[in-house]
N, C-alpha and C positions, 0 to 999 in steps of 0.2 A: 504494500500500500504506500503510495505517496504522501510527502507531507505538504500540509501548506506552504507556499511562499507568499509573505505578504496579505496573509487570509487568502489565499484563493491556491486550487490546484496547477498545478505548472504546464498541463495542456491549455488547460482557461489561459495562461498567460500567453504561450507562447501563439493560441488560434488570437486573442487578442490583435495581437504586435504583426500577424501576419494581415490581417485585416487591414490594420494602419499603415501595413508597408501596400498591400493593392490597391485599395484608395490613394495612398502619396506616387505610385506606380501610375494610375491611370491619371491622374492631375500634373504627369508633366516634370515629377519631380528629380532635380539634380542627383546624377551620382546611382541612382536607379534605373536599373532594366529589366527583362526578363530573365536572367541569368542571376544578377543579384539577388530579387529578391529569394527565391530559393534556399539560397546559398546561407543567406543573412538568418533564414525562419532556421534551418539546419541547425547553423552555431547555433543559436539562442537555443535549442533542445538541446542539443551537446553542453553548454555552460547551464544551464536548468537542471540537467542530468547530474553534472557533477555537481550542484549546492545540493543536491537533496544526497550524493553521497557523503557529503562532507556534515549530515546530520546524521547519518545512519552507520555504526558499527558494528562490524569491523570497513574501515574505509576501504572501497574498491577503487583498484587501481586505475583499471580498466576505463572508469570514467572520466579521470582525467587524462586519460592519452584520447582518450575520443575527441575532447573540447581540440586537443592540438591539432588529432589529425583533421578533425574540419571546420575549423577554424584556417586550417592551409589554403587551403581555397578560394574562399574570401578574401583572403590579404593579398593571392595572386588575382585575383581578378581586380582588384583596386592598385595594380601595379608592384607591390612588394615583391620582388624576387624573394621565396623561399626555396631551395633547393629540397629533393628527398632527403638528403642526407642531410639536413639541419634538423630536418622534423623526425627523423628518426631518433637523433641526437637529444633533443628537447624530449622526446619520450621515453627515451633512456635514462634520462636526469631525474624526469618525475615520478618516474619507479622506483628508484634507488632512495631519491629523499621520501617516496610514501613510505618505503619498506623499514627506513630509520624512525620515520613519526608514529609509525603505527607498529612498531613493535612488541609496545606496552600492551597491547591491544591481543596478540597472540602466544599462542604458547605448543611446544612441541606435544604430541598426543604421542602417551606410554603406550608402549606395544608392549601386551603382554607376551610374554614365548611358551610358547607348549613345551611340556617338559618330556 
């Protein structure tokens, strides 16, 4: 089950902000096309995704290499060169720091041995 963000469920936000982006889409708006918006509604459930894992333990990693890897796209479409090999790199990072912050969080499970 998901938690609130803000009072409200994080689909209700993100159909919201898609909304706002198709009306600012069909008015003409700067910086907006058919390619971005997509692109833009994408992140925001990728960064939506990982605030609700960063309330819910044990934290998954997984969501925050999601936000990077698309979030890449986005940045390339508004020009920012990202190579693969950056955003690999940046996912590699936020592994290794999740894996130190959330250690507290886990613990090795005893194996019993048959005797």
């Amino acid at each position: 089950m998901s938690r609130p963000i803000f009072g409200r469920e994080p689909v209700v936000i993100i159909n919201a902000v898609q909304a706002v982006l198709l009306v600012a889409l069909a008015a003409g708006a700067p910086y907006l096309d058919a390619v971005s918006v997509p692109l833009i509604v994408a992140a925001l459930g990728a960064v939506l995704g990982a605030v609700q894992a960063v309330v819910v333990r044990p934290v998954a990693p997984a969501a925050f290499t999601a936000v990077v890897t698309t979030l890449a796209p986005v940045l390339t479409h508004y020009g920012v060169g990202l190579s693969d090999e950056l955003v690999v790199a940046v996912n590699g990072a936020i592994v290794a720091v999740l894996a130190l912050a959330t250690r507290q969080q886990v613990s090795p499970k005893d194996l019993e041995l048959a005797a």
